[in-house]
ROGUGU-582638 format. One line per 8 residues: for each residue x, y, z of C-alpha. Coordinates in steps of 0.05 Angstrom, whole numbers, plus 5000, padded with zeros to 4 digits. Example, Ala and Ser with C-alpha at 12.3 -4.5 7.8 and 13.67 -1.06 7.14 Angstrom:
# residues 2
5246,4910,5156 | 5273,4979,5143
# end
This chain:
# residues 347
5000,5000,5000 | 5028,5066,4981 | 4967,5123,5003 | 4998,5182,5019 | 4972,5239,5059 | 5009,5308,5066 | 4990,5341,5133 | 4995,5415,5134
5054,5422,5105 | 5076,5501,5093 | 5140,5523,5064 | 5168,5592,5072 | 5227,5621,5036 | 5251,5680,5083 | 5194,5731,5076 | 5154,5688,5020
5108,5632,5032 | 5111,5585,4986 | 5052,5533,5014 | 4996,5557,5059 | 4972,5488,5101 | 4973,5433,5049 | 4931,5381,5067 | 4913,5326,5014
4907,5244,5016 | 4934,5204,4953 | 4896,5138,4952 | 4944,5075,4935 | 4958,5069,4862 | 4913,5138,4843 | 4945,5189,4788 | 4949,5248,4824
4960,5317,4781 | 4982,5370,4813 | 4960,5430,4767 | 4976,5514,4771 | 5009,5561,4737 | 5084,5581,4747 | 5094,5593,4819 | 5038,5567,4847
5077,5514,4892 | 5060,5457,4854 | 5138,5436,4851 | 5156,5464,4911 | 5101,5413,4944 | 5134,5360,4899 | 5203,5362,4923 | 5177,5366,4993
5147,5286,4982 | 5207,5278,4953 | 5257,5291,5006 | 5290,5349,4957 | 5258,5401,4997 | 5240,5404,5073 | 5175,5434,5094 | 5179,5492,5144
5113,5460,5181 | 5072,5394,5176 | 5079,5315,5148 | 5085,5264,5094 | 5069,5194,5105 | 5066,5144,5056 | 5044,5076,5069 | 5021,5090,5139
5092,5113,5149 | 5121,5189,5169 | 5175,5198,5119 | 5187,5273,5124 | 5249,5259,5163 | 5282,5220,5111 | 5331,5219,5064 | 5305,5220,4992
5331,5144,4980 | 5298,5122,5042 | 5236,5142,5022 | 5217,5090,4958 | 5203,5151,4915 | 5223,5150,4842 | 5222,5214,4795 | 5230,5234,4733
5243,5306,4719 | 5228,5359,4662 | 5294,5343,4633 | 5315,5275,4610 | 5376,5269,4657 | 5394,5204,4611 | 5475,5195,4621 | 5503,5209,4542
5568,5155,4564 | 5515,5096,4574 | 5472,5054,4537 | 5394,5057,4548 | 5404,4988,4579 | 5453,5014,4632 | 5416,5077,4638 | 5357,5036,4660
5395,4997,4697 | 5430,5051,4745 | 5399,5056,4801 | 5387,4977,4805 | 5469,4980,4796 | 5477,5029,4850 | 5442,4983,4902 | 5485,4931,4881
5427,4888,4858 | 5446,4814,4827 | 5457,4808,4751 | 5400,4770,4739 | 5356,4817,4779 | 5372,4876,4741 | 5366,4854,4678 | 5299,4826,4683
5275,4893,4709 | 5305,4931,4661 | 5279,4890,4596 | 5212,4892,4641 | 5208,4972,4643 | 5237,4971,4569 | 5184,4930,4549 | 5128,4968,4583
5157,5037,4548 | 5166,5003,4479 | 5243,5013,4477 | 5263,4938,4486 | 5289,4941,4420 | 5334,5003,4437 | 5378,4971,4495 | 5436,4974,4459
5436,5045,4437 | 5469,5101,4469 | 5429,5169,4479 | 5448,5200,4427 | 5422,5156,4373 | 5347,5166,4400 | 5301,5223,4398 | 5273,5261,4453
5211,5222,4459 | 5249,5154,4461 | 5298,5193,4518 | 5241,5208,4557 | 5213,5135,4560 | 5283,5120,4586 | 5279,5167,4632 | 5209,5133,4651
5231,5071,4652 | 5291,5085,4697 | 5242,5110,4749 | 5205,5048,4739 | 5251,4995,4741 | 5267,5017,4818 | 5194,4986,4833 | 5179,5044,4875
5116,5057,4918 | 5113,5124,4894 | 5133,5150,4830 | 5138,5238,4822 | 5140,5275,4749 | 5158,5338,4735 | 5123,5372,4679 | 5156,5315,4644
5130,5322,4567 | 5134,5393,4571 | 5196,5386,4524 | 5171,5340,4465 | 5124,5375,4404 | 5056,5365,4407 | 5038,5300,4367 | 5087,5261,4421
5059,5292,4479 | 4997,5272,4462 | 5016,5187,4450 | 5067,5201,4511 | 5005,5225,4550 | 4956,5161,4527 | 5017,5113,4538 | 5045,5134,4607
4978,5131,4638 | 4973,5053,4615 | 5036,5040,4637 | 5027,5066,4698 | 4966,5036,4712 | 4998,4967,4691 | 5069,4969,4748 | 5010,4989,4798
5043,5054,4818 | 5017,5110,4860 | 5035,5171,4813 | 5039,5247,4827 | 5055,5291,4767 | 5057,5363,4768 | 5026,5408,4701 | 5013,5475,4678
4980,5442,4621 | 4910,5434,4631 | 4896,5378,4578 | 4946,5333,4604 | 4918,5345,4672 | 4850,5332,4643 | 4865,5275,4599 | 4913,5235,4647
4887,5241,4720 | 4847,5201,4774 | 4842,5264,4808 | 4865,5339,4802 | 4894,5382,4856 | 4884,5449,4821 | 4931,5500,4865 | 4939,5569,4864
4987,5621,4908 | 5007,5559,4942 | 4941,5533,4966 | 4899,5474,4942 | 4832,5511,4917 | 4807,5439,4896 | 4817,5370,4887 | 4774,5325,4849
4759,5283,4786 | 4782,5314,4722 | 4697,5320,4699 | 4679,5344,4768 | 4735,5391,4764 | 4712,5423,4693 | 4634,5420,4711 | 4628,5436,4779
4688,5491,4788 | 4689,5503,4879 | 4716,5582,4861 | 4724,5628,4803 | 4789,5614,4799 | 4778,5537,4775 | 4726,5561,4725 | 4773,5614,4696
4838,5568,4699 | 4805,5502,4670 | 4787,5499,4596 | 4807,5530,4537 | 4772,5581,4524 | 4756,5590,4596 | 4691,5603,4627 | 4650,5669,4608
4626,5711,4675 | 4571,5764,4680 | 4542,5797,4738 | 4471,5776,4757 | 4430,5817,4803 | 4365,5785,4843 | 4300,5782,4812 | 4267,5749,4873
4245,5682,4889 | 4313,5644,4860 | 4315,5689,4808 | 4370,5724,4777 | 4375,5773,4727 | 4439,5768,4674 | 4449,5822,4613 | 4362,5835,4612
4354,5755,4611 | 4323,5724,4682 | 4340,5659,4693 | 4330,5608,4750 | 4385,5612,4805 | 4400,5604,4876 | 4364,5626,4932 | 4419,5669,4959
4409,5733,5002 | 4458,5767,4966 | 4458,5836,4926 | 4504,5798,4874 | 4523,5734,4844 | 4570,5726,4784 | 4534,5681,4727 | 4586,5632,4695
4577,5590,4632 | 4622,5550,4591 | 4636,5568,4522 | 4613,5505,4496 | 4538,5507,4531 | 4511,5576,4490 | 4468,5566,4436 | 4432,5600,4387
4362,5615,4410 | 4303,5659,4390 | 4315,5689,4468 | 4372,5697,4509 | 4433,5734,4516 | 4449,5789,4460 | 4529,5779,4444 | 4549,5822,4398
4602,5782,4338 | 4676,5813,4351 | 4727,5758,4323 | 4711,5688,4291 | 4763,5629,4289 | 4749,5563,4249 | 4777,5510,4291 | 4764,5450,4242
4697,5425,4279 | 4674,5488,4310 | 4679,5566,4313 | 4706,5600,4360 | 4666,5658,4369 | 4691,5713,4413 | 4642,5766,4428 | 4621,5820,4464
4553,5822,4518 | 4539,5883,4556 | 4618,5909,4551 | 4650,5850,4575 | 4679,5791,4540 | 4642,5732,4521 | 4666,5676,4478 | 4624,5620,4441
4636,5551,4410 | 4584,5534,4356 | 4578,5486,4288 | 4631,5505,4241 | 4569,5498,4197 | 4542,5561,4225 | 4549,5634,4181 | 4580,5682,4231
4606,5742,4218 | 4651,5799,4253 | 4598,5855,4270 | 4533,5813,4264 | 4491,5800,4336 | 4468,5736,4357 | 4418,5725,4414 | 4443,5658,4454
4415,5613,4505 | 4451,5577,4554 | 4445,5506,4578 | 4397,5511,4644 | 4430,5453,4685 | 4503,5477,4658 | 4496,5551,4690 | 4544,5565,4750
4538,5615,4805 | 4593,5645,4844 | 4596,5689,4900 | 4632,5755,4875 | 4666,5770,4943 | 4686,5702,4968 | 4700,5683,4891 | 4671,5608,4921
4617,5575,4886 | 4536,5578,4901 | 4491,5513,4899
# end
């Protein structure tokens, strides 16, 4: 069993904190992503459960055992950073094999793991090479499979596809999450990406200014944002806000439109829909048609409604036009409300 918690763990860097009370369980063999934008603490929190950093308060325990006051080889943590770190004087079978060497592991044992691992990335027929015969996708799968063939209970990653083009990210992304799931790994890997966060993970820990604002399935995540900050962070384009103001009885009024809302005793809400859930309607919202962008299967529309910016996907079948206005309805049951002073969401 390898469930990790993290206890309130803070870090502060002289007058900077870089973690506010971290506190977050890992279940046993779960793909955790950790997922913020540059200098949110999502690395900083990494090297802590790594034994690279030490937190200035709180714990990590990992298999029902404190490990904070550990060396990092003590800890049966694995990782695999942003760079390949693959040695250029070895071959990828002795790359692989490494760390088995360095714990003086028998012959036999080390091979087997390492044509085990090389099988699970697709580079058994690459042993032989050295690193500079492969690309950098194939020098990242030995970089994988290095981690790997330790057999740890914990395996971290580091924005770790950041540096391959976009076609190999995405088969990088599809294949690590298979083999991951097959060596029965529990797996933390930090992103500023949000499609690889979205596409690869049991569970996001979206984090912001050093603070976990929420942790939950990838779908939950997208549909059911816990602060403005989730809904304006996940997707791309990002959710559209406008100010609603009460109409009474659950009732909320948004650009002239009412719609059905929360009953909240508040003067304001902020009314949040996803790009993707506007339609064309005979009633609803008037958006007035500022830029138009052919994406292949859809249009991205980006327009304007009351002043503020308001983007659309619709049917690339659809005529749209810079200039023209289009009255749009939004999905009922996809509406969100958010409180405009806590910036938290409102059932």
């Amino acid at each position: 069993m390898a469930e990790i918690q993290i206890k309130n763990v803070a870090k502060i860097f002289g007058a900077y904190q870089a973690l506010h009370d971290i506190n977050l369980t890992i279940a046993d063999q779960e793909f955790m992503v950790l997922l913020g934008a540059s200098g949110c603490g999502k690395s900083t929190l990494l090297r802590i459960i790594a034994g690279l950093e030490t937190a200035t308060t709180g714990e990590v325990w990992i298999g029902g055992r404190r490990i904070d006051h550990l060396s990092p080889k003590d800890r049966g943590i694995a990782m695999v950073f942003q760079n390949y770190a693959v040695f250029p004087h070895l071959t990828v079978f002795e790359n692989i094999g490494f760390g088995l060497r360095m714990q003086k592991l028998p012959n036999d044992e080390v091979t087997r793991r390492v044509e085990k691992t090389a099988t699970l990335m697709h580079i058994e027929q690459l042993l032989k090479r050295y690193s500079g015969e492969l690309s950098g996708g194939q020098r990242q799968r030995v970089a994988v499979a290095r981690a790997l063939a330790m057999e740890p209970d914990v395996i971290l990653m580091d924005e770790p596809l950041s540096n391959l083009d976009a076609l190999l990210r995405m088969e990088m992304r599809a294949e690590l999450k298979g083999v991951l799931a097959d060596s029965k790994t529990t797996a933390i890997y930090v992103t500023h990406d949000q499609v690889e966060a979205m596409s690869m993970a049991d569970r996001i820990s979206v984090m912001h200014q050093g603070k976990i604002i929420q942790a939950a399935a990838p779908i939950e995540v997208y549909r059911n944002p816990s602060a403005e900050f989730v809904a304006s962070f996940i997707g791309n384009p990002p959710m559209n806000f406008l100010p609603a103001r009460p109409a009474g009885a659950g009732r909320w009024t948004v650009a002239g439109q009412t719609f059905d809302g929360p009953q909240a005793d508040r003067a304001a809400l902020q009314f949040a829909i996803r790009p993707e859930d506007m339609q064309p309607a005979e009633q609803g919202l008037t958006a007035l048609a500022k830029v138009v962008e052919p994406l292949g299967a859809h249009l991205l529309v980006t327009c304007e409604v009351e002043g503020k910016l308001f983007r659309v996907i619709l049917d690339s079948d659809m005529k749209v036009r810079p200039g023209e206005t289009l009255t749009l309805a939004p999905q009922p049951d996809r509406i969100r409300w958010f409180d405009p002073e806590t910036t938290l969401a409102v059932a």
